[in-house]
C-alpha positions as CSV (number, residue, x, y, z in Angstrom):
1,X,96.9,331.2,-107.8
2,X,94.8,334.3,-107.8
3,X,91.9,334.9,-110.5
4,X,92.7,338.6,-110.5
5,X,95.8,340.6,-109.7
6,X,94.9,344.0,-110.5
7,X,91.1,344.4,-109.5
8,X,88.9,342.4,-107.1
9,X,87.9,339.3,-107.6
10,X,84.3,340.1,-106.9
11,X,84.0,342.9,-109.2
12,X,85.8,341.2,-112.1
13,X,82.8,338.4,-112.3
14,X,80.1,340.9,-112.0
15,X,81.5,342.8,-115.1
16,X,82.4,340.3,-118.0
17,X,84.1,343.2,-120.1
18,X,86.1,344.1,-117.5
19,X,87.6,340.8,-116.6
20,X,88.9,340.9,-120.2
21,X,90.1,343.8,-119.8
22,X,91.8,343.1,-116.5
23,X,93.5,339.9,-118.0
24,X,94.8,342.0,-121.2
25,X,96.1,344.6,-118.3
26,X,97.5,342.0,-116.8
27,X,99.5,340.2,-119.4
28,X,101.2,343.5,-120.0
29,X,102.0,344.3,-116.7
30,X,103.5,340.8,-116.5
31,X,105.2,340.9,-119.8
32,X,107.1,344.5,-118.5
33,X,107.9,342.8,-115.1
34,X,110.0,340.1,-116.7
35,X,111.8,342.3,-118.8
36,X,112.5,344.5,-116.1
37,X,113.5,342.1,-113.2
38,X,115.3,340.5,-115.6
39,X,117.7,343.5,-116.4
40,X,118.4,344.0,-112.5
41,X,120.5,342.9,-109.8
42,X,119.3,340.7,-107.5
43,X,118.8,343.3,-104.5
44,X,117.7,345.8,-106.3
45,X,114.6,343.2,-107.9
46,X,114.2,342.4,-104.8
47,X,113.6,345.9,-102.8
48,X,111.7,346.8,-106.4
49,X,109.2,344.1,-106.3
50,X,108.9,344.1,-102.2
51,X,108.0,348.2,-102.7
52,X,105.5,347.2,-105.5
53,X,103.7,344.3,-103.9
54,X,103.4,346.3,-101.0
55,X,101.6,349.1,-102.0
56,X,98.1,349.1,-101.4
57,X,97.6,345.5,-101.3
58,X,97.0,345.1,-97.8
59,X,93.7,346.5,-98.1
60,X,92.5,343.7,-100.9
61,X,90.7,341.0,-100.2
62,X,93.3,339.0,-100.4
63,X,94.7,340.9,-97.1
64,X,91.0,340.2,-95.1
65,X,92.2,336.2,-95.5
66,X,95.7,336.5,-94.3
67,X,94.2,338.5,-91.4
68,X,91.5,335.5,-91.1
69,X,94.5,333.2,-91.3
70,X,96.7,334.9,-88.6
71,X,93.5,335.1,-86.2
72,X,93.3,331.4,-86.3
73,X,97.1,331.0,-86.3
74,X,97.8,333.3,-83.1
75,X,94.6,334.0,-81.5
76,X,96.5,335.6,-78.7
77,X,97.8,337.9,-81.0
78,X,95.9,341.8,-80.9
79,X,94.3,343.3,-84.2
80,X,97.5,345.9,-84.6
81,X,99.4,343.2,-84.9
82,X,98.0,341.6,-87.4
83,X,97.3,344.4,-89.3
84,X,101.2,345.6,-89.5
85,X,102.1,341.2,-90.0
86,X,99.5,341.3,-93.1
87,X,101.0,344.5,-94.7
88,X,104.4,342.7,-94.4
89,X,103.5,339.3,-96.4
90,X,102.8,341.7,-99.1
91,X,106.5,342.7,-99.4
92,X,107.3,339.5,-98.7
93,X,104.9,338.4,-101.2
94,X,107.2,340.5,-103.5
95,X,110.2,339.1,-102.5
96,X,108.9,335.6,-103.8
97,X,107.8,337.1,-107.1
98,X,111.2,338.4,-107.9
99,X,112.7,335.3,-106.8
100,X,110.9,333.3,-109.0
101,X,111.9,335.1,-112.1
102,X,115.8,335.3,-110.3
103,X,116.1,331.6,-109.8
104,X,118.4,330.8,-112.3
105,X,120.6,333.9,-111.2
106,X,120.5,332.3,-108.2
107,X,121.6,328.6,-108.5
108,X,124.1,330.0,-111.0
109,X,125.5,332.2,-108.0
110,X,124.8,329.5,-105.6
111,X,128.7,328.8,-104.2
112,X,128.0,332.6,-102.9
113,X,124.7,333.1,-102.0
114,X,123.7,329.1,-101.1
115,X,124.4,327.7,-97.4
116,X,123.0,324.3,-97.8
117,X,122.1,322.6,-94.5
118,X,121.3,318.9,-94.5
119,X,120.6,316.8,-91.2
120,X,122.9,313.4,-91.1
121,X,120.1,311.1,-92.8
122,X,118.5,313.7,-95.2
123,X,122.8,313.6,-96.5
124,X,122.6,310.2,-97.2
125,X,119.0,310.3,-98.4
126,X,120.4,313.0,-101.0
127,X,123.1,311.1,-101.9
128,X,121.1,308.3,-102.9
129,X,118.7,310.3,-105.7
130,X,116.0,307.8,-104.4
131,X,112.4,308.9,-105.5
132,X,111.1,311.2,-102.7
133,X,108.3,313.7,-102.3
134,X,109.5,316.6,-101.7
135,X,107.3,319.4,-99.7
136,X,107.6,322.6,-98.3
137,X,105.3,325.4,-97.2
138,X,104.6,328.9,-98.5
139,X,107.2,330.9,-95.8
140,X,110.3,332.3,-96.6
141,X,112.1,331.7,-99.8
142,X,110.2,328.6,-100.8
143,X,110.9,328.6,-104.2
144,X,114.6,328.8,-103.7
145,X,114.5,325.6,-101.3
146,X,113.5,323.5,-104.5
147,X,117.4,324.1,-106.0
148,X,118.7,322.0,-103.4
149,X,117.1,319.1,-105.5
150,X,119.6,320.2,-108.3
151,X,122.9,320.1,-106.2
152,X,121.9,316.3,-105.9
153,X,120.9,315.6,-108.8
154,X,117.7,314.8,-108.8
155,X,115.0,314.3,-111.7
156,X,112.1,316.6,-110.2
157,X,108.7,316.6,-111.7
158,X,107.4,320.5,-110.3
159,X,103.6,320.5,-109.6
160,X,102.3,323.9,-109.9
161,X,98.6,325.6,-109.6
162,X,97.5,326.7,-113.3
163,X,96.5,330.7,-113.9
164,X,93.3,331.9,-115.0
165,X,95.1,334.5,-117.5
166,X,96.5,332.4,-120.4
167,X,99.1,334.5,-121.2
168,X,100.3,334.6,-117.5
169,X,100.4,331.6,-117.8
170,X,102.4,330.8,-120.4
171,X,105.3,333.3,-119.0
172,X,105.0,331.7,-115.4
173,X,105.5,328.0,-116.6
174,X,108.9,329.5,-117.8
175,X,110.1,330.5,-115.2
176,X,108.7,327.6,-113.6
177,X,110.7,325.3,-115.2
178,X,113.8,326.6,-112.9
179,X,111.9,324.2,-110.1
180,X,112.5,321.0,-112.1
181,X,112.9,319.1,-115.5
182,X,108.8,318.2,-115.7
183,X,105.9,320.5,-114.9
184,X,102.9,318.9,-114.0
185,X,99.1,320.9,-113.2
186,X,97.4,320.3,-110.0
187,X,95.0,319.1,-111.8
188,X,96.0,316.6,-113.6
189,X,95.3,314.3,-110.7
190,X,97.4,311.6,-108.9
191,X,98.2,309.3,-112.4
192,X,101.4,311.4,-113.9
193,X,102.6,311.9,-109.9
194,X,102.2,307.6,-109.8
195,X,104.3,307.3,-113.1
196,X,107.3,309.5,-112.0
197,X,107.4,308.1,-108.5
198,X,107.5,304.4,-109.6
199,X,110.3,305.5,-113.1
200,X,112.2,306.4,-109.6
201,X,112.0,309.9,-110.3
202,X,111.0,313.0,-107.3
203,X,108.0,315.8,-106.9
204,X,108.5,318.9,-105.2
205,X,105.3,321.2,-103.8
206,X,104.1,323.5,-100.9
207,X,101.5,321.7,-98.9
208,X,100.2,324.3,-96.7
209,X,96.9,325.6,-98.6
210,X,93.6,324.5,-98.6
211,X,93.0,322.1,-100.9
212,X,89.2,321.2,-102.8
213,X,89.3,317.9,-100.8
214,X,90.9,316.2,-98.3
215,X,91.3,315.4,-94.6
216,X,90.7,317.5,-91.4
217,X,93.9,317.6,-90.0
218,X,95.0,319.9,-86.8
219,X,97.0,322.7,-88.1
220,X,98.0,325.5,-85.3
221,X,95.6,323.5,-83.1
222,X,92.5,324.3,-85.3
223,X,90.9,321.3,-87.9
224,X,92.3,322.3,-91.9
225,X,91.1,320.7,-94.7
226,X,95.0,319.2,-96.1
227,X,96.0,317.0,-98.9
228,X,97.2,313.7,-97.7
229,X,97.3,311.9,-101.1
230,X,101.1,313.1,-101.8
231,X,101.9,311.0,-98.8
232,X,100.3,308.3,-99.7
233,X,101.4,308.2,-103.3
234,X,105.1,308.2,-101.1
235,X,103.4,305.0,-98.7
236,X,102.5,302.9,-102.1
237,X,105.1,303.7,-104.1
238,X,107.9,303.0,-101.6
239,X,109.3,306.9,-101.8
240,X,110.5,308.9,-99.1
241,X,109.4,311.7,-98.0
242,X,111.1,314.9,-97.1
243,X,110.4,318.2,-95.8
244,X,113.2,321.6,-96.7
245,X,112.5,325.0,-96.4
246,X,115.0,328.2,-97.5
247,X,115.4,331.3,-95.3
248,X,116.3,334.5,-96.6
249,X,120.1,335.9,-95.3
250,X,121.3,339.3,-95.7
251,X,123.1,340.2,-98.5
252,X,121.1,338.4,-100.8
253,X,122.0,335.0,-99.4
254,X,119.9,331.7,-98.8
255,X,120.6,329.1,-96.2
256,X,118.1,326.0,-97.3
257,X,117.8,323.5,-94.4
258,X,116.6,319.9,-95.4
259,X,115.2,317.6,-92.7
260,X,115.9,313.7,-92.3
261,X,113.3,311.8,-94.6
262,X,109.9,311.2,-92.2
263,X,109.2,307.9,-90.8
264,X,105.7,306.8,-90.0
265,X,105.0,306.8,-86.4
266,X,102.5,304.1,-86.7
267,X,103.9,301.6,-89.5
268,X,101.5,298.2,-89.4
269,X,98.8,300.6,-89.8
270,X,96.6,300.8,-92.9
271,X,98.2,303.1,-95.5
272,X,95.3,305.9,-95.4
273,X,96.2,306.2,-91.3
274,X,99.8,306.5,-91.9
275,X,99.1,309.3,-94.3
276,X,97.3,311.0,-91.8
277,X,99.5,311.1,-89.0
278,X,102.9,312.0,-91.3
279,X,101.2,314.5,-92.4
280,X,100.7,316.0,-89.1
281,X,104.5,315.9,-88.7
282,X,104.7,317.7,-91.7
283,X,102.1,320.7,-90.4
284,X,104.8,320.9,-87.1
285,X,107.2,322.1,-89.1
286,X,105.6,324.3,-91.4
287,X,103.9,325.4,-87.9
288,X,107.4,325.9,-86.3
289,X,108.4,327.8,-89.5
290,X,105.3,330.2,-89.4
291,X,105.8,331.3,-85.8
292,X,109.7,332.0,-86.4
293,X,108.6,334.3,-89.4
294,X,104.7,334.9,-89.5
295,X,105.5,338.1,-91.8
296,X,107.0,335.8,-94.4
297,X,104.1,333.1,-94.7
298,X,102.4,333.9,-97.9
299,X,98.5,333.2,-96.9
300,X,96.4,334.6,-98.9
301,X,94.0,332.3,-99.3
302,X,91.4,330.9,-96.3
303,X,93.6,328.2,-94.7
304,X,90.8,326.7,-92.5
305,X,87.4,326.0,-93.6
306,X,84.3,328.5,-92.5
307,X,82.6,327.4,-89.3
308,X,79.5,326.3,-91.3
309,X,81.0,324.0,-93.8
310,X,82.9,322.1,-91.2
């Protein structure tokens, strides 16, 4: 998650007093947000928050790595169009926020605004509440593809990416808690994901940003630095693993698509190889899902590594 919302990242280090500031601003921002999406109707949250977000954030710095991201991602594409794409995630950006802090709303509402698509052996997969990592990436409505875990009936443990601001953070893991019954930190390392997986319980994340370590892995044709670990918690624990995503309808409406559980291409090989190349399965759909809607892919962070660390 960001460091900063309101004020560069750059300038907030440089000036101590002011990042204390900023994070005080912040928190009542944030606290006034909740409260207010809270008291609205679904659309009108959404076109609120999508106006907000998009106003003057495209010239951040936050915008210059969506535009590094999109010039990697379609290098065919011209510097217009990336300019208007990267103005859009911003709305879009918005979108997310306010469903976030709508998600309950939303899975009380689901029997209208739900379509829930599942392919023959993701059904039966479902059906079964086996433990299974469940990922997805940053496009669309991510956030509401994690309710289809709760029409099944699955236990979910939710990983999520702490916030700098304490106080943030504290109102996020609420709303957080809409993803599943256990919230567990990024950081907290692989031993908590082993545990849940093994009690035959499920994890849910988005697996399309950089992580601190990992493997070089082919992502829109270009090497990305990508966490294989989550599949290979799935290899040694015996869980499946299965890729959703959620689409945004008009009206207000969701249609959240879950895919038949992966199978390793290459099955008597060692366990770190298998890893690998499911996990390049996994960056073809996210890949597919980008180029349907490259306004909606939240990428605001550098998704490939700079040319001198590689």
């Amino acid at each position: 998650m960001p460091e900063f919302y309101l004020i560069p990242k750059r300038l907030a280090r440089k000036a101590p007093a002011l990042s204390s500031a900023a994070q005080w601003v912040e928190a009542a921002v944030f606290r006034f947000i909740f409260w207010l999406m809270r008291k609205l109707s679904l659309g009108l949250a959404l076109r609120l928050s999508a106006f907000t977000f998009g106003l003057g954030s495209a010239y951040s710095d936050k915008a210059d790595k969506a535009r590094a991201n999109f010039a990697i991602a379609f290098p065919d594409s011209s510097r217009e169009w990336r300019e208007r794409t990267t103005k859009k995630v911003f709305r879009y950006l918005g979108y997310s926020a306010a469903e976030l802090l709508k998600l309950e709303q939303i899975w009380e509402e689901r029997e209208q605004r739900i379509e829930f698509v599942l392919e023959p052996e993701a059904r039966k997969h479902m059906e079964s509440k086996r433990a299974t990592v469940f990922m997805t990436a940053h496009v669309g409505a991510w956030q509401v593809a994690s309710l289809v875990t709760r029409q099944f009936g699955f236990t979910i443990n939710a990983i999520y990416a702490p916030e700098s601001n304490p106080i943030i953070q504290h109102l996020l893991l609420g709303s957080r808690r809409s993803f599943g019954e256990k919230l567990i930190s990024a950081d907290a390392g692989p031993r908590p994901l082993i545990k849940a997986l093994k009690a035959g319980e499920s994890i849910i994340m988005a697996m399309d940003t950089r992580p601190d370590t990992g493997k070089l892995i082919p992502f829109f044709g270009v090497d990305a630095l990508t966490n294989t670990s989550a599949v290979g918690l799935a290899l040694r624990t015996g869980a499946a693993v299965v890729v959703s995503r959620a689409e945004r309808l008009p009206g207000g409406r969701y249609r959240v698509t879950v895919y038949d559980p992966l199978v390793s291409p290459i099955p008597d090989s060692p366990v770190k190889e298998q890893a690998v190349a499911m996990t390049e399965i996994v960056h073809h759909h996210f890949e597919d899902w980008i180029r349907e809607y490259p306004q909606e892919w939240v990428c605001l962070k550098r998704r490939w590594p700079k040319a001198h660390k590689l």
